[in-house]
Each structure stands twice: as C-alpha cells, then as structure tokens.
C-alpha positions in Angstrom: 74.5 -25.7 62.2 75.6 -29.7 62.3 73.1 -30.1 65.3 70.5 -29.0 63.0 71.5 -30.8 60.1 71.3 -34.1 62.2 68.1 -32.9 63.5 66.2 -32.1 59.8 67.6 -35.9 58.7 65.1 -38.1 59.7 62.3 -35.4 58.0 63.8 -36.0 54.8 61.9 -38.8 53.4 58.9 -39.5 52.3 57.5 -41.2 56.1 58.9 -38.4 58.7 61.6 -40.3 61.0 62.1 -42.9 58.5 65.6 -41.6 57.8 68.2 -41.8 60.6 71.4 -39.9 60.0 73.2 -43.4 59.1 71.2 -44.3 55.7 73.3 -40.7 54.1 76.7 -42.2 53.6 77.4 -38.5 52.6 75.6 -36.7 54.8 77.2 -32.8 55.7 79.3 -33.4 52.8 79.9 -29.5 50.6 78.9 -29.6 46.9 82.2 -28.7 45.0 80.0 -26.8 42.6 77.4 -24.0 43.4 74.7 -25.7 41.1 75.2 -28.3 38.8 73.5 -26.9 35.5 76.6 -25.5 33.4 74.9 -24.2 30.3 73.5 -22.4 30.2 75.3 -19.6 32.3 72.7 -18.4 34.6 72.6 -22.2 36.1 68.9 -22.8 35.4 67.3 -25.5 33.2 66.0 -23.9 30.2 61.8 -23.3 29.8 59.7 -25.8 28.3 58.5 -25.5 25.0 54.8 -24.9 24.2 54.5 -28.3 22.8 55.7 -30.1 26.2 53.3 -28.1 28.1 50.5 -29.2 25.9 51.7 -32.5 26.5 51.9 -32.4 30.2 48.0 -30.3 29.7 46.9 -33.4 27.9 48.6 -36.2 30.7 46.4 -34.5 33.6 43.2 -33.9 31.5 43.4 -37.8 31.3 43.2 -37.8 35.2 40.7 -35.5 35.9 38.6 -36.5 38.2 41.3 -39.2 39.7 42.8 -38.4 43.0 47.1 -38.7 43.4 46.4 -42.1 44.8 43.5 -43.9 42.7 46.1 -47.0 42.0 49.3 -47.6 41.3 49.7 -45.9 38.2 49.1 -42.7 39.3 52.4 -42.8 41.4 55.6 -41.7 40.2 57.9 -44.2 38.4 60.2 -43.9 41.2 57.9 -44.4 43.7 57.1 -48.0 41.7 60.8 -48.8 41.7 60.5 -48.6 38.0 63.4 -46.2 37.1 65.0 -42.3 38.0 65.6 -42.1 34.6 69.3 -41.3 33.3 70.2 -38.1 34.1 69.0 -38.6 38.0 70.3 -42.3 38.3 74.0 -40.4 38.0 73.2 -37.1 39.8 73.4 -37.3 43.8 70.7 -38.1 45.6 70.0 -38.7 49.7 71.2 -42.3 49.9 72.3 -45.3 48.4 74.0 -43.0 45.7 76.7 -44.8 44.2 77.9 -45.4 40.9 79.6 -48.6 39.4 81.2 -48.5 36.0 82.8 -51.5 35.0 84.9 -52.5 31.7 85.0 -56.0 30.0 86.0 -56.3 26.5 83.9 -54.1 24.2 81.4 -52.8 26.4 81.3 -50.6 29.8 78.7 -51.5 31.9 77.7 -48.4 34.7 75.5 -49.9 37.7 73.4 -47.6 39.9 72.8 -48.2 43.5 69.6 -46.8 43.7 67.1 -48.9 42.0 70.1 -51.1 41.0 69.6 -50.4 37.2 72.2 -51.6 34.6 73.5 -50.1 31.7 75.4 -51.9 29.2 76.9 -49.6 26.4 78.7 -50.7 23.2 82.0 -49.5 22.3 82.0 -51.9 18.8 80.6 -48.8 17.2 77.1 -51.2 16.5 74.1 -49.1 14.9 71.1 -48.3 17.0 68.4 -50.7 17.4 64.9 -49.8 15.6 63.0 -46.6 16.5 60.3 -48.4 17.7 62.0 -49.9 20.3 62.3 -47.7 23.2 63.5 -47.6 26.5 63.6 -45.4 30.1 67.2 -45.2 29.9 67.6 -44.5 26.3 69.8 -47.0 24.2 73.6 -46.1 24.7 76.3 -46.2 22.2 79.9 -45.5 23.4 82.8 -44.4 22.7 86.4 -43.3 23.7 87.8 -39.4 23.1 91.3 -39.7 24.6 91.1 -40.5 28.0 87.0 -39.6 28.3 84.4 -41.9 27.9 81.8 -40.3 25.7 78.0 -42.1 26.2 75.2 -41.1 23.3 72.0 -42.3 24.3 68.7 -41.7 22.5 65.3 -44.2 21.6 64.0 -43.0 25.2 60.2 -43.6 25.9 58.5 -40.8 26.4 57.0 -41.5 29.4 60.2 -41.5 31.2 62.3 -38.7 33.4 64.5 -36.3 32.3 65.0 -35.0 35.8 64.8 -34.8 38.8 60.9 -33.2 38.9 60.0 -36.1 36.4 59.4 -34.2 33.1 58.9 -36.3 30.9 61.0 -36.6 27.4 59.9 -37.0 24.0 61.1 -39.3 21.2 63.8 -36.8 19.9 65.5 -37.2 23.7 69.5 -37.4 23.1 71.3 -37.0 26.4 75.0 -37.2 25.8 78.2 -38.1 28.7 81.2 -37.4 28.9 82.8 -39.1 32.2 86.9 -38.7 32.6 89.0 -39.1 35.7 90.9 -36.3 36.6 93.1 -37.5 39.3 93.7 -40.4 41.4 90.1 -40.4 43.1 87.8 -38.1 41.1 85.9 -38.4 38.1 84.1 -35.6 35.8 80.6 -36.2 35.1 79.4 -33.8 32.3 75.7 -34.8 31.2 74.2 -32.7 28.0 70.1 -32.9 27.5 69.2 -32.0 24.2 65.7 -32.0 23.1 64.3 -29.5 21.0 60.3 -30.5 21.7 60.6 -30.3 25.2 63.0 -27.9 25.8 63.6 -24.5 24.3 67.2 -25.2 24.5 70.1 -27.3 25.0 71.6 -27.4 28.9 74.4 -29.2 30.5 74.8 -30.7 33.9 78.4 -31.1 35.3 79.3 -32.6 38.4 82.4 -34.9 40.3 82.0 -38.0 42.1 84.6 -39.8 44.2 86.3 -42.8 42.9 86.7 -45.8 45.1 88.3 -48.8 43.4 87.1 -52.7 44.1 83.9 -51.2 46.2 80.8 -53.2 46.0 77.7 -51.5 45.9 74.7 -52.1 48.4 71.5 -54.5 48.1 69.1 -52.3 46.9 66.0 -54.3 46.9 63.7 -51.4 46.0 60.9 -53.6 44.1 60.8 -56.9 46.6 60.5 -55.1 49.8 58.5 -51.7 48.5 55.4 -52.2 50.4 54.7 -48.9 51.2 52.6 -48.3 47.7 50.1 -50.4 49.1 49.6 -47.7 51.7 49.5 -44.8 48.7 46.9 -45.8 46.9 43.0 -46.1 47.5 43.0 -49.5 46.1 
C-alpha cells in the first residue's frame, strides 16, 4: 500500500511528476476524523439554494463562447495566487500546509503557508468596517470564550471561495471559528459556514492540527515565481 502511495505522489499536481514525495511534509499521515463536515450528521455539505445556482447559471452565460483558458481571468483565484479563501486556507491541503497564529496585544494574527496570507483579527471588541468594503477573507472580529478563541468573520466579496470546489459566497457570508488547544500539541479547529442565499443550511467543519511552538513557516513565493499561468492561457 506505501509503495503505491509513493508511487501516485508525483501525479498529484497540476503538471504530472511535478510533485516528488518530499514537497508533502505529511505525506501517509491518517486523518483523525472520517470526514471533516460535522453538521450536519450525514457528513455532507448541505445543497445549494436555487438562488446560488442562478448565480453560478448567470457567471458561465457570461463566458459562453470563451474557452477555460482565454486569459487570465478565467483561471481560478488559486491558480492566480490570489487567495483559497478562509475556510480552505485552514483545512489541510497537499503541501506547504501550515498554520501560524500569533498573539501581540489586542489582536491575534493567523498566517497561512500557502499563499502566505495574513489575518489580523481584533480582540478590542471594534465595530465592523462599512458594508461596502469587502474582502476574500471576510473582515474578522475576535474574541475569547474561556480558553477558545472564537473568530466572526463576515463583509466577504462574493466572488471569493467558500470551499474547496470554489463556490462562491454571497454578501450575507458569516463563517464563524472556534480554535482551542486541547493538549500539549493539538489544537481544535471547528469552522461554521452560515449563509442562507447560498446554502440551504448551516454546516460545520471540525478538524485538529498539530501544534509546534517557535516554528517558522516556509517561503511561499506563490505570485513572484508562478509562471506557469503563462502556459494556461491562449494569450
């Protein structure tokens, strides 16, 4: 079964071969849960509303007649090192997967590896900014509950990913975190996705990571050296 494993590796990516064994810092590591979606019970993210399907109709009736490639924008924002969005920035990925939360005085600031986007999150109890500002990652306003960290974020654009396939939000997005450590090395990452115009319900992602104190993340230089988009697209 490993020999396979190692054999599958290098197919993973997007070019086959580009990924030797050595770029998953996890690889043949065990999920310690059997899916991650926790609510609801059956483990599966809830159907999309009629009016996000409308909205995804109306996004490729815009394109018809484009191919995948036609330029730039027709690629994925992860493909244009733009973002993962929030929910996938924390879940685990094939590489370059770590985490870094940090604490300075009235903030917590969590740093992800992949892309090597920043979140800085008030704990001052600040309100949110305008409704017309908007962002990928949603504006995030923090607090503590005991000994958990709970993250509120909304003001997402809604052109951004709620998961992993890229749906796209819309502008009443609220994805709320709860992250507590639970022993020496672990932390519990429980993620909540509410919103009622793309979703016909609320659903919950729950996961652990390892915790490693005083690691440093690594150089992701996803934008600087992504050269490959040049090769995607007609022109």
């Amino acid at each position: 079964r490993e020999h396979r494993r190692v054999e599958v590796a290098p197919l993973l990516g997007v070019l086959p071969g580009s990924n030797p064994v050595h770029w998953f810092e996890h690889f043949g590591a065990e999920n310690s849960r059997a899916w991650l979606v926790g609510d609801p019970a059956d483990g599966k993210i809830p159907p999309q509303t009629d009016e996000a399907r409308q909205r995804t109709a109306a996004r490729e009736a815009a394109r018809k007649g484009r191919g995948a490639a036609d330029s730039y924008t027709d690629r994925s924002l992860y493909d244009r090192c733009i973002t993962r969005g929030l929910l996938p920035s924390m879940l685990p990925t094939a590489y370059n997967m770590g985490n870094q939360i940090m604490q300075v005085p009235g903030a917590v600031i969590i740093r992800n590896e992949m892309i090597h986007e920043t979140r800085v999150i008030p704990l001052d109890g600040r309100p949110a900014l305008s409704s017309s500002i908007r962002h990928y990652m949603g504006e995030a306003r923090g607090r503590w509950d005991g000994d958990t960290l709970v993250v509120e974020s909304t003001g997402f654009r809604d052109d951004g990913w709620i998961d992993e396939q890229g749906t796209p939000g819309s502008d009443a997005l609220k994805m709320t975190e709860r992250i507590r450590r639970i022993n020496y090395g672990t932390l519990e990452i429980e993620i909540a996705v509410n919103d009622p115009k793309t979703f016909t319900k609320p659903w919950t992602v729950k996961l652990y990571q390892a915790l490693m104190a005083d690691t440093e993340l690594i150089e992701f230089e996803c934008a600087e050296n992504n050269t490959s988009i040049k090769h995607y697209v007609g022109k």
